[in-house]
C-alpha positions as CSV (number, residue, x, y, z in Angstrom):
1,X,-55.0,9.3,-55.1
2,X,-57.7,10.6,-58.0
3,X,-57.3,9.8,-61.1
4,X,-53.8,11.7,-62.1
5,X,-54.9,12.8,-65.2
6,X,-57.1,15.8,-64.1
7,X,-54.9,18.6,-63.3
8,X,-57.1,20.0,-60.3
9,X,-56.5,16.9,-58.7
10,X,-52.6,17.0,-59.3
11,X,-52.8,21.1,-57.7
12,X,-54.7,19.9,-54.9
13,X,-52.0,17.1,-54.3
14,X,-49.2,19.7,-54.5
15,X,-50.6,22.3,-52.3
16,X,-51.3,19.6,-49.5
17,X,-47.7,18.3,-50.8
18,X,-46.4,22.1,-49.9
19,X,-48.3,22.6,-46.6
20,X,-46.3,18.9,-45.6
21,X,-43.7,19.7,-46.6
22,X,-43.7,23.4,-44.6
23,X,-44.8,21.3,-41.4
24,X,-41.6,19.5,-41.9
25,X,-39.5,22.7,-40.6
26,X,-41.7,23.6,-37.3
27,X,-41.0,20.7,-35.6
28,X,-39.3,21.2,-32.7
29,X,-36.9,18.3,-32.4
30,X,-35.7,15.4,-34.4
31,X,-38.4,12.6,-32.8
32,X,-41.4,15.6,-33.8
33,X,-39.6,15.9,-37.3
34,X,-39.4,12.0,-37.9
35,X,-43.1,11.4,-37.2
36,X,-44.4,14.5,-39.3
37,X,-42.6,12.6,-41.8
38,X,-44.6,9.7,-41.3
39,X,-48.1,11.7,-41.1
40,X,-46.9,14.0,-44.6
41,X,-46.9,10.8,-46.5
42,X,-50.6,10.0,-45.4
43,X,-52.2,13.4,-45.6
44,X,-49.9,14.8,-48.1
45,X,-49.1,12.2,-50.9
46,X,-52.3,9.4,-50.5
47,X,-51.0,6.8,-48.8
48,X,-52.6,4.8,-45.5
49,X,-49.5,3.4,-43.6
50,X,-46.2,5.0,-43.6
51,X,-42.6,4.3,-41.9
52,X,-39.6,6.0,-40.9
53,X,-36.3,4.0,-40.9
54,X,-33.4,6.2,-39.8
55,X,-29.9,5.2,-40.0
56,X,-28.1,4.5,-36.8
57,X,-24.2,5.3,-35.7
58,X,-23.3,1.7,-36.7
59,X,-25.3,2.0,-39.7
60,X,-28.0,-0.6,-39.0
61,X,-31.5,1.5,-39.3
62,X,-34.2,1.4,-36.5
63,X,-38.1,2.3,-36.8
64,X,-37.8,5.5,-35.7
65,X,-41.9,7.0,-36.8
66,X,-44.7,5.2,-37.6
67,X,-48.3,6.4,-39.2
68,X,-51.3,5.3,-40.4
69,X,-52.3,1.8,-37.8
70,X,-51.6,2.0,-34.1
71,X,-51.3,-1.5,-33.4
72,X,-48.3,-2.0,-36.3
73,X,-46.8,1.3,-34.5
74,X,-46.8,-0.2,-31.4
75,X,-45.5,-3.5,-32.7
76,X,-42.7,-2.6,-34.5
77,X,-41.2,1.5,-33.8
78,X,-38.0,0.8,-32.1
79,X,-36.8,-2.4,-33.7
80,X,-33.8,-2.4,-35.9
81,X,-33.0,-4.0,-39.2
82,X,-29.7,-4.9,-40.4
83,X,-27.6,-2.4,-42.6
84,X,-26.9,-5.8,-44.6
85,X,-30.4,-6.8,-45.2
86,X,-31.1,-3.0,-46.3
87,X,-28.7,-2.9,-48.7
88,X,-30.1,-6.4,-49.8
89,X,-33.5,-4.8,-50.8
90,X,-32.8,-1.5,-52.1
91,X,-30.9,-3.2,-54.8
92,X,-33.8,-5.2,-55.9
93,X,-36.8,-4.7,-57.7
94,X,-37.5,-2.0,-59.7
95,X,-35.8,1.6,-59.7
96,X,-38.0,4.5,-60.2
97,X,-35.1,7.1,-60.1
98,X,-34.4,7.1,-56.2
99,X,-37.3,5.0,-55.6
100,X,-37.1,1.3,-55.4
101,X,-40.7,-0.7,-55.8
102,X,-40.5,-4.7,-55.1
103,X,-43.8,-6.1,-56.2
104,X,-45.2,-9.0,-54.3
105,X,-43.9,-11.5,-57.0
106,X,-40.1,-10.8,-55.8
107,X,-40.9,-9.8,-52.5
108,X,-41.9,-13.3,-51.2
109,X,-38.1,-14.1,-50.5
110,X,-37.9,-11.4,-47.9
111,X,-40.3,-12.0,-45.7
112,X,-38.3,-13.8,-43.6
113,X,-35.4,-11.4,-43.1
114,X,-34.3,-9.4,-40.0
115,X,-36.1,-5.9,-41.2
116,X,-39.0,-5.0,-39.3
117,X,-42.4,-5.1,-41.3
118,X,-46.3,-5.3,-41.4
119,X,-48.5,-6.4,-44.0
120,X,-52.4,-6.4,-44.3
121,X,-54.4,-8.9,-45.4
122,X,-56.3,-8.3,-48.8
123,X,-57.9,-9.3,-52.1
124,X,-55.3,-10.4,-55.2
125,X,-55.7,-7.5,-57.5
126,X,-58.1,-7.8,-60.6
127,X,-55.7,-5.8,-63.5
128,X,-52.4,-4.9,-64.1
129,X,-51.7,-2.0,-62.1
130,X,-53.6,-2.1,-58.8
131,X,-51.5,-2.3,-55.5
132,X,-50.9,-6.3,-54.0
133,X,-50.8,-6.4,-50.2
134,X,-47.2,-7.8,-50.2
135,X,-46.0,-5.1,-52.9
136,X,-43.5,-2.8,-51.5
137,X,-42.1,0.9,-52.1
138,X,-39.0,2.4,-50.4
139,X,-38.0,6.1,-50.6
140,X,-34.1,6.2,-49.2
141,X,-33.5,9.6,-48.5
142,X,-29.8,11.2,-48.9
143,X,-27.8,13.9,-47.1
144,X,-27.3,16.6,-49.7
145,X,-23.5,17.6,-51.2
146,X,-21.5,15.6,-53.5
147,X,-20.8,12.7,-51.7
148,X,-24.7,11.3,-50.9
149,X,-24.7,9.0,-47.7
150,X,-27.9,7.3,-46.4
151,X,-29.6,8.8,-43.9
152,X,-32.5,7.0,-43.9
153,X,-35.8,4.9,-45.7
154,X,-39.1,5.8,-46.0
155,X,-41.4,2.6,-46.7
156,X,-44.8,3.3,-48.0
157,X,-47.8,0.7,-48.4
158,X,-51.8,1.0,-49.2
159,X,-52.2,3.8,-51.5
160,X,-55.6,5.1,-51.0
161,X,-56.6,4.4,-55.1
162,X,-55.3,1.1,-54.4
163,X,-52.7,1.7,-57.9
164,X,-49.5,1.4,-58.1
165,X,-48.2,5.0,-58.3
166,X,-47.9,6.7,-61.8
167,X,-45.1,9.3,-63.0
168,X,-46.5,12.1,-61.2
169,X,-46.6,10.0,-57.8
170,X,-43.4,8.9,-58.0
171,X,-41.5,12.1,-58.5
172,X,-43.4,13.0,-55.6
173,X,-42.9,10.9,-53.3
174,X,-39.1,11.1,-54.6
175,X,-39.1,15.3,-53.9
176,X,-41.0,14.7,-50.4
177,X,-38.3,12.2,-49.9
178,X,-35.5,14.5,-50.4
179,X,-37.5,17.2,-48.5
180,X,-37.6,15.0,-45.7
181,X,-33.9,14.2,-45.6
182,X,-33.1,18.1,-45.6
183,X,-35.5,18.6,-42.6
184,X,-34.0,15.3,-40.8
185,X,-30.4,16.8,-40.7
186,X,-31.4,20.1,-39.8
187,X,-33.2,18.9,-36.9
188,X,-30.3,16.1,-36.0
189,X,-28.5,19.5,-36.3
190,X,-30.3,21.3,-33.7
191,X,-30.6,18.7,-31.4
192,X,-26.9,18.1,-31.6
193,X,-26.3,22.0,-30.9
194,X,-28.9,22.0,-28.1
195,X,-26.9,19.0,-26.3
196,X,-23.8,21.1,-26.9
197,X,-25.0,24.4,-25.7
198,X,-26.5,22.2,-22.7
199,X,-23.1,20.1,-22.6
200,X,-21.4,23.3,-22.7
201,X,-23.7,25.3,-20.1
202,X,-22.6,22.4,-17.6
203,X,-19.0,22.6,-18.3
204,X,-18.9,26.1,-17.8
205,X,-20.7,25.6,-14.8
206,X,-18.4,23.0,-13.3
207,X,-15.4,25.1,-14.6
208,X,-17.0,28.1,-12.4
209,X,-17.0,25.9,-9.5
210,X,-13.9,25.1,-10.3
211,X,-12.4,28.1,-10.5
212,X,-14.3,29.0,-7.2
213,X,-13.2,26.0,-5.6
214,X,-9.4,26.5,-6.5
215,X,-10.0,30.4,-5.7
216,X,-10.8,29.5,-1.9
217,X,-8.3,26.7,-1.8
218,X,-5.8,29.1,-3.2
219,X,-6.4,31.9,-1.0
220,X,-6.9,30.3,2.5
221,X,-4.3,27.8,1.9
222,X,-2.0,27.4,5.1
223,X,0.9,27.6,2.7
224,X,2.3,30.0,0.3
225,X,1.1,29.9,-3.0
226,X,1.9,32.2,-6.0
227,X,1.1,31.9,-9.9
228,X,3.7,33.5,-12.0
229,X,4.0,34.0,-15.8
230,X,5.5,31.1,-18.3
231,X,7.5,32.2,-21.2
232,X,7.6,35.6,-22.7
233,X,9.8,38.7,-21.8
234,X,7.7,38.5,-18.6
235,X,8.7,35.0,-17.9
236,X,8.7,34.3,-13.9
237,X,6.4,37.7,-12.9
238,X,4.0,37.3,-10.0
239,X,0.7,37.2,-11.0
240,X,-1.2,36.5,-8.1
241,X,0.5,35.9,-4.4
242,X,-2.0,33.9,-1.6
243,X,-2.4,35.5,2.2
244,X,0.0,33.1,3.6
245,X,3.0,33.7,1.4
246,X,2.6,37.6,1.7
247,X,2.6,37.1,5.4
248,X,5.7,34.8,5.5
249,X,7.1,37.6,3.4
250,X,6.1,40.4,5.1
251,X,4.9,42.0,1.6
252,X,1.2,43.2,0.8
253,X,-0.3,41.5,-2.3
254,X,0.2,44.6,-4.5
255,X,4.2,44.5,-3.5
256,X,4.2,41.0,-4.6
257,X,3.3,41.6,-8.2
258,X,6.4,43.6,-8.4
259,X,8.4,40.8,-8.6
260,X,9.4,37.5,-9.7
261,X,11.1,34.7,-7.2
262,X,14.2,35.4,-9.2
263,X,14.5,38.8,-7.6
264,X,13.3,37.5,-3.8
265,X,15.7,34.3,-4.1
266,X,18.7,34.7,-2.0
267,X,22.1,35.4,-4.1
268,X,23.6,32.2,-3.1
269,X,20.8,30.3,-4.3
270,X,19.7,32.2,-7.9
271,X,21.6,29.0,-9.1
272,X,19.3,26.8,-7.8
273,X,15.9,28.6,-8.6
274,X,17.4,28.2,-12.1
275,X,18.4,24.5,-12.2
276,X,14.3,23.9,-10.6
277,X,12.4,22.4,-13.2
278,X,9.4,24.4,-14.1
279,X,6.9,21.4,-14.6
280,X,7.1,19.7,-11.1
281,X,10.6,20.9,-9.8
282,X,11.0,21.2,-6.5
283,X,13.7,23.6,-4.6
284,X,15.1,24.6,-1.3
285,X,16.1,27.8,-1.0
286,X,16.4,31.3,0.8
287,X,13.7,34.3,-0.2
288,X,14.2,37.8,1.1
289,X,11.5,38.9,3.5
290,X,10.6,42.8,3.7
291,X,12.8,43.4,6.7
292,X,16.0,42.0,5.0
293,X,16.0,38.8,6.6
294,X,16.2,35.7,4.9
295,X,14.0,32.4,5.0
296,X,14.3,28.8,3.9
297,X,11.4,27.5,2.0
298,X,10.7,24.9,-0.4
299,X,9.2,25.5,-3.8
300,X,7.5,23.1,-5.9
301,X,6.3,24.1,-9.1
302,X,3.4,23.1,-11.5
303,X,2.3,24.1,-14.7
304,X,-1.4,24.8,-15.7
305,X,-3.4,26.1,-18.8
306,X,-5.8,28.9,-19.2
307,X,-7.4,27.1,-21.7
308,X,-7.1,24.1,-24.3
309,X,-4.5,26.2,-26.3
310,X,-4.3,29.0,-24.2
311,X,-1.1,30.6,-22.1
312,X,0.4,28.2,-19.9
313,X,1.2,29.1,-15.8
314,X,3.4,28.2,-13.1
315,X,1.8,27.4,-10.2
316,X,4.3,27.4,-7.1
317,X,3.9,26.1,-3.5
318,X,5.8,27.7,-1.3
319,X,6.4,25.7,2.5
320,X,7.9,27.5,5.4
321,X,10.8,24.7,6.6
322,X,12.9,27.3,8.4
323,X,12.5,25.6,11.6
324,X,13.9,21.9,9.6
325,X,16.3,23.7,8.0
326,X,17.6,25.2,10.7
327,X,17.7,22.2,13.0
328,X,19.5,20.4,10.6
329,X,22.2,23.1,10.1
330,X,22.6,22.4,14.0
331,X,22.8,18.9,13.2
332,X,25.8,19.4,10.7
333,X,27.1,22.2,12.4
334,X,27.7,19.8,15.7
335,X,28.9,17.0,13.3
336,X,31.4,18.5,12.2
337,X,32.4,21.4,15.1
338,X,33.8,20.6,18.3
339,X,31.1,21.0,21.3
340,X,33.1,22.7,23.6
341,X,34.7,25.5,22.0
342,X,32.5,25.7,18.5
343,X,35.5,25.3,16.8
344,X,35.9,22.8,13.4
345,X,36.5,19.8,14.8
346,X,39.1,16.8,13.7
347,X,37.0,15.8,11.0
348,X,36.0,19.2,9.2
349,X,40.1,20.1,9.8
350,X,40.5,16.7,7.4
351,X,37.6,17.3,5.1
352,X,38.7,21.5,4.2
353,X,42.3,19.8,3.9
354,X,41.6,17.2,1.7
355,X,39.4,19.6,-0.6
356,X,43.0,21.5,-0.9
357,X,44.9,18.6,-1.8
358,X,45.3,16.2,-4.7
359,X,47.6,13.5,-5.7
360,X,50.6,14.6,-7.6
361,X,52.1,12.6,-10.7
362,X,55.3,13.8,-9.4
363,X,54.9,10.7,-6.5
364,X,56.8,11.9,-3.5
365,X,57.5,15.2,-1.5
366,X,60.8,15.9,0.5
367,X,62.4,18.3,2.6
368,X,65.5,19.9,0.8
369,X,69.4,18.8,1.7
370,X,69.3,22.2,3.0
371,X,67.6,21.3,6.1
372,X,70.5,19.5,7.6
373,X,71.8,22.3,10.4
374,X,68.8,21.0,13.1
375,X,66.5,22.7,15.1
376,X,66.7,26.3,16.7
377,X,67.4,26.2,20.4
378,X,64.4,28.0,21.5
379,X,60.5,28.7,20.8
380,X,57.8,28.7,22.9
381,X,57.2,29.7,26.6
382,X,60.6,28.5,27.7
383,X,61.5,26.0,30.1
384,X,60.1,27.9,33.1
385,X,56.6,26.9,32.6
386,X,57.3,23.4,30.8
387,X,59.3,22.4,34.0
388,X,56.2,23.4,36.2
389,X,58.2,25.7,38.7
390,X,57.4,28.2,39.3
391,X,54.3,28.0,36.6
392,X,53.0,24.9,37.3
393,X,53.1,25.4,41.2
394,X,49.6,27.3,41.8
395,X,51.4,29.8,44.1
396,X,52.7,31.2,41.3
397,X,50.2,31.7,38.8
398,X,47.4,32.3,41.5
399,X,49.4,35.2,43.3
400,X,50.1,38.1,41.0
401,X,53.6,38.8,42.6
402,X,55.1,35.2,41.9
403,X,53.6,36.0,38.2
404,X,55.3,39.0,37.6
405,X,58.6,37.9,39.0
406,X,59.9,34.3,38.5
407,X,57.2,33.4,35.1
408,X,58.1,36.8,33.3
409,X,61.5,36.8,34.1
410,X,62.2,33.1,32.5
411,X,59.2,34.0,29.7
412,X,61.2,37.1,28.8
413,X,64.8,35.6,28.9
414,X,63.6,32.8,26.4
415,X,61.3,34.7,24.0
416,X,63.9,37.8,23.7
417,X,66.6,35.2,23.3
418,X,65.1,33.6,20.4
419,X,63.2,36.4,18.9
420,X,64.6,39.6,20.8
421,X,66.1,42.4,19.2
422,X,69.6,41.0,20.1
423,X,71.1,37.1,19.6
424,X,69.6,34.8,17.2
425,X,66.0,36.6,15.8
426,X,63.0,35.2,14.2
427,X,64.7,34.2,10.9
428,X,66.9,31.9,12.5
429,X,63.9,30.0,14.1
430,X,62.6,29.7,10.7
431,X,66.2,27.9,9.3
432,X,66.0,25.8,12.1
433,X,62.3,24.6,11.9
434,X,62.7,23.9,8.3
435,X,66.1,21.8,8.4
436,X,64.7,19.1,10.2
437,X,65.5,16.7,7.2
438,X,62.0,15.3,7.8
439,X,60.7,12.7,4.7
440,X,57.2,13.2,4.3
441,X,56.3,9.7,2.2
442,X,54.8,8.7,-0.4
443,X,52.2,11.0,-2.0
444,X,48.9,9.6,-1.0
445,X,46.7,13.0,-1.5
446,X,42.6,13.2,-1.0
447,X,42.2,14.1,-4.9
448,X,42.4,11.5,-7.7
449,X,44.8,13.5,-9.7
450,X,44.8,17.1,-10.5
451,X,41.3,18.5,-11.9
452,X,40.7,21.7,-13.9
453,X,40.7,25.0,-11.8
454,X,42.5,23.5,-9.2
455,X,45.6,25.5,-7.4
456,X,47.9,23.4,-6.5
457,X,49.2,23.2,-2.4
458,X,52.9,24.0,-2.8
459,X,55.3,24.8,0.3
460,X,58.3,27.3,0.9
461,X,61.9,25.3,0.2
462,X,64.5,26.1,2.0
463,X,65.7,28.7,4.8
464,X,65.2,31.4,3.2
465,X,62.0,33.2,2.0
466,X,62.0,32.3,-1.6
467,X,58.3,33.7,-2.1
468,X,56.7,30.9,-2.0
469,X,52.9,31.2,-0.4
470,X,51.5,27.8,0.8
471,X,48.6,26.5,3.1
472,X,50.4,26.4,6.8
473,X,49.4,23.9,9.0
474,X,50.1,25.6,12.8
475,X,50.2,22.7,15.2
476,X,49.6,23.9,18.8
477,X,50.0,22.2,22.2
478,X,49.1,23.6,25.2
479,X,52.1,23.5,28.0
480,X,51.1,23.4,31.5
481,X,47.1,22.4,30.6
482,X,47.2,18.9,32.1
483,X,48.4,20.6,35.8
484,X,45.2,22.6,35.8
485,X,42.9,20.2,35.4
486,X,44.6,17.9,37.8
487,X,44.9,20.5,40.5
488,X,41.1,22.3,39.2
489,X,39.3,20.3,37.6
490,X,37.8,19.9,34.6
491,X,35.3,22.9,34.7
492,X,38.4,24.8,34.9
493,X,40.4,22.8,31.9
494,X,36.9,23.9,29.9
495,X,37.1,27.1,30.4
496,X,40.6,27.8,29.9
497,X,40.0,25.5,26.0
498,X,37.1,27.5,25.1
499,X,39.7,30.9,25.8
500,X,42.2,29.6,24.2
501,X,40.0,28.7,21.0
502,X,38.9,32.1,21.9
503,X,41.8,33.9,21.4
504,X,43.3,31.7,18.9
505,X,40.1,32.4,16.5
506,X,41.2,36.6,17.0
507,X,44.6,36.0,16.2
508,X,43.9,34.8,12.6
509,X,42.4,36.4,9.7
510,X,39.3,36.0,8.0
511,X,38.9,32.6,5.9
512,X,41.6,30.8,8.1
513,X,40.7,27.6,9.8
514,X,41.0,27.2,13.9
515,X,40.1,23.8,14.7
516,X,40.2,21.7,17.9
517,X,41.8,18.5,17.1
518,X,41.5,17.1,20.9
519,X,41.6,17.3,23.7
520,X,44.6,20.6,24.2
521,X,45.8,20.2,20.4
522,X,44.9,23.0,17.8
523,X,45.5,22.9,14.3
524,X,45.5,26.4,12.8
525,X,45.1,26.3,8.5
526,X,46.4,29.9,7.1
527,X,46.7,30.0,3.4
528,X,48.7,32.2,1.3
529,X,51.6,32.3,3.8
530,X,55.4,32.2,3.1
531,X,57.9,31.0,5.6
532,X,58.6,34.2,7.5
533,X,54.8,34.9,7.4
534,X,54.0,31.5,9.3
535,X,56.7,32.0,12.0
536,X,55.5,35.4,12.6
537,X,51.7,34.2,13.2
538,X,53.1,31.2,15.2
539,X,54.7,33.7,17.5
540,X,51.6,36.3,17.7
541,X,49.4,33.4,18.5
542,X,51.5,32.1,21.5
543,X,51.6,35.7,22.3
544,X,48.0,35.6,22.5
545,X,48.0,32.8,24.9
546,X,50.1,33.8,27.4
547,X,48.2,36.2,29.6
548,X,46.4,34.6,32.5
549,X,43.3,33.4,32.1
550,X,40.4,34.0,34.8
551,X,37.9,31.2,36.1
552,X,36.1,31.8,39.1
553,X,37.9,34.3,40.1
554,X,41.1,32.9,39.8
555,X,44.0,33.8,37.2
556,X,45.7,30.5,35.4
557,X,48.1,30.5,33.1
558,X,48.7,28.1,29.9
559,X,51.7,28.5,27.0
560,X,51.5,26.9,24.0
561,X,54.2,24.9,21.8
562,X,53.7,25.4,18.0
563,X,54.8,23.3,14.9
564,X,54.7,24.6,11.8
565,X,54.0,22.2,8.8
566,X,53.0,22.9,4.9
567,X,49.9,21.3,3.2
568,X,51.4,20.2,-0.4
569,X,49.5,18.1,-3.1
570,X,50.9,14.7,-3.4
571,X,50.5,14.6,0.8
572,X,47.9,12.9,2.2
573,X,45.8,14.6,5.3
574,X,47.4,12.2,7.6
575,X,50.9,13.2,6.6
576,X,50.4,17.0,6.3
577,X,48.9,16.5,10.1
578,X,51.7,14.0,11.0
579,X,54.5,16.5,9.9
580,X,53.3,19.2,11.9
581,X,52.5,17.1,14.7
582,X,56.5,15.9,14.4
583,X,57.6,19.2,14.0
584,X,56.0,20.4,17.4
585,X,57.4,17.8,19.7
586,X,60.7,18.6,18.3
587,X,60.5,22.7,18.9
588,X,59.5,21.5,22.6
589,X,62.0,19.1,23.0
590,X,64.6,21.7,21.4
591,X,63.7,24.2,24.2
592,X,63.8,21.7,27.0
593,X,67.2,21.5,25.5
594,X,67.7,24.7,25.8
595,X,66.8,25.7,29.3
596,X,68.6,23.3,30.6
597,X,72.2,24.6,29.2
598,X,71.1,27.6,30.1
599,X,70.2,26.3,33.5
């Protein structure tokens, strides 16, 4: 610097001061503004070696812009000083406002601290004023607002007068100082929005790929896929359906957004789409296809975002398991139905009688003291076909003449006996099947006690119809079977089962159970029945029996001996099964009885 007391030489200094300080904001990035900063102090305020300290993220500064000797640049940009040491000299010396000068005679005790600096060798000064080679001036610059942090220190050396700087130097180097800190953030600023912008660019890249990626995935995906609304009044609308689930539908892509799955789902199951968790639920159910039909699938469900904080979607996989499903309805099915005739089989009889039955408080269940008078004298097929002559004799049942003459004319004298217009009549049957005095035990029912909603099993009491509607347990023997497959075989004894179950299965009405318990026994379950009820459908069933049965060409014959027993909570499954059972063998014993007085 001149001599500061001529004013042209302090407007020459502030119009070089201006031009620096206007090259400050046409850098281009933040390593171009940090080293104008170092050339302004040389060209702009008089000094020969300049340096740039910027504050790092852990707050320990680094030599970020050097100016003014190439060989101290090269030594020293990059290096860091400690945020400790820092602090350490910009509390001592002396303060000139911002600026803080340590002259060479306080200096001496950093020189051997961790801050990067150069000195040049020189003569001790001759007065007061002039600049010492180991004096030294920091300019910290400050972000601006009302909370200053440090952003950074400039460190001058070597003014070109070789003085110490005077007022008008100071304030200055003070104002480029602040200058410089203004131009710093702005360009940590831009470079901070360029990296974003560039950040950004690549995320929205990637999230095009993305989106492209999960486009393709999405629409040539072997499996049904379909992204439906979250939340709203719209809540479970399809948004978007996938090529496979329209064609395991059966519905074009435009149908699809008609609907949610809670109008596909199959009535049955609309509880189950409801109980499936929307994040990650899984479901099996049923979903209507265009032609009416029905198919299993399984549905799991995941949720995904538009954005950050945007809507949320449900994104559902839908997989065809019709075939699974229906193989292992054939599995259950065959567990629990009897091969031969597709009836329910012993242990689907036990399991739909237990669900009917719980244990009673009451403890045990008896016949009444009415039922002392004994059994009627005749049901059933009569003693003509239990004997085996003439039914049991082939002849007779092969040759349509023997048929019509001896069988129907000991079939009609027995039947119309019992249930004819004339003697006894249905009724009396009836008195006589119930009196048979028979104790049924101990209750030992499938429930643990009665549970809400649950109807009791009760039974009719007595001779007479009281009212009473029960569950009926219809015990049926076939009479005569065991002769057929002796004298036929067993392809024949097949055949003649699967009729019977045939028949049996059109003789009772929707909802009632026909079940094979083995081998010729059927158990028929018929709730809702009162005493008169059940003989009557005993009767109509044997009825359906009866009539010959063809197998290869052949016409056999088979009757059927029926015991009628109630299903009544405090009974076990083995003792409702065990009455009826009981009560059979006694009906055909009764009409062996029988046909032999009358014999």
């Amino acid at each position: 610097m001149e001599t500061e007391s001529e004013p042209y030489v302090r407007l020459a200094t502030l119009r070089q001061l201006h031009q620096v300080v206007a090259n400050l904001n046409t850098a281009r990035s933040l390593a171009d503004t940090l080293q104008t900063v170092a050339d302004g102090v040389l060209t702009g305020l008089g000094y020969q070696l300049s340096c740039v300290n910027l504050v790092r993220a852990d707050g320990d500064l680094v030599v970020a812009a050097f100016a003014g000797d190439p060989a101290a640049e090269a030594l020293i940009t990059g290096r860091v000083g400690s945020r400790t040491s820092w602090d350490r000299r910009l509390r001592m010396g002396e303060a000139w406002g911002d600026l803080r000068f340590i002259p060479h005679t306080e200096g001496w005790v950093l020189v051997d601290d961790d801050v990067p600096q150069w000195h040049t060798d020189g003569p001790e000064p001759r007065f007061e004023d002039e600049w010492h080679p180991l004096d030294r001036l920091y300019a910290p610059m400050y972000t601006s607002g009302g909370q200053r942090e440090l952003l950074g220190v400039i460190s001058v050396d070597r003014p070109r007068n070789g003085r110490r700087p005077g007022a008008w130097g100071r304030e200055a180097l003070q104002m480029y100082a602040s200058q410089a800190a203004i131009a710093i953030s702005n360009a940590r600023l831009r470079s901070n929005m360029q990296r974003a912008l560039v950040r950004l660019e690549r995320e929205q890249q990637a999230l095009r790929a993305s989106e492209e990626s999960f486009r393709q995935a999405f629409e040539y995906a072997p499996s049904g896929m379909a992204i439906a609304e979250m939340g709203g009044d719209q809540h479970g609308r399809l948004l978007r359906a996938n090529d496979a689930l329209c064609r395991l539908l059966g519905r074009p892509a435009a149908v699809m957004r008609r609907y949610s799955f809670a109008d596909l789902v199959h009535p049955e199951d609309v509880g189950t789409l409801l109980r499936t968790s929307p994040e990650g639920g899984r479901a099996e159910l049923r979903l209507a296809r265009r032609d009416g039909t029905y198919i299993w699938v399984s549905l799991r469900n995941s949720v995904v975002a538009d954005t950050a904080d945007g809507p949320r979607f449900l994104l559902t996989h839908i997989e065809d398991i019709e075939e699974r499903k229906r193989h292992e309805l054939q599995l259950a099915h065959r567990a629990s139905h009897d091969a031969l005739t597709g009836l329910p089989n012993s242990a689907e009889l036990r399991a739909r009688l237990s669900a009917r039955l719980c244990s009673r408080p009451d403890g045990r269940v008896r016949a009444t003291a009415a039922d002392a008078a004994g059994l009627a004298p005749a049901y059933g097929n009569g003693a003509a076909y239990e004997s085996g002559a003439p039914y049991e004799s082939g002849a007779a049942y092969e040759d349509g003449a023997a048929y019509g003459g001896a069988y129907e004319g000991a079939y009609e004298r027995t039947y119309e006996g019992a249930y004819g217009p004339g003697a006894t009549g249905a009724y009396e049957y009836e008195h006589a099947y119930r009196a048979d005095g028979f104790d049924f035990g101990p209750s030992g029912g499938a429930g643990a006690g009665a549970y809400d909603g649950h109807v009791h099993a009760v039974a009719p009491v007595g001779e007479i119809d009281d009212g009473t509607k029960g569950l009926a347990v219809l015990f049926c023997d076939l009479d005569g079977f065991k002769s057929i497959n002796d004298r036929f075989g067993h392809h024949t004894g097949d055949a003649v089962l699967i009729e019977v179950a045939r028949r049996l299965t059109a003789g009772v009405r929707d909802g009632d159970t026909v079940a094979r318990l083995g081998g010729d026994e059927f158990v028929v379950l018929a709730d809702g029945l009162g005493a008169a009820d059940a003989a009557d459908l005993a009767v109509r069933l044997r009825n359906g029996i009866i009539p010959p049965i063809r197998v290869d060409g052949r016409a056999v014959r088979v009757g059927a001996s029926f015991g009628i027993g109630w299903a009544e909570c405090g009974m076990s499954v083995e003792e409702v099964l065990n009455s009826a059972d009981q009560r059979m063998y006694m009906e055909k014993r009764s009409r062996a009885k029988v046909q032999r007085r009358a014999g």
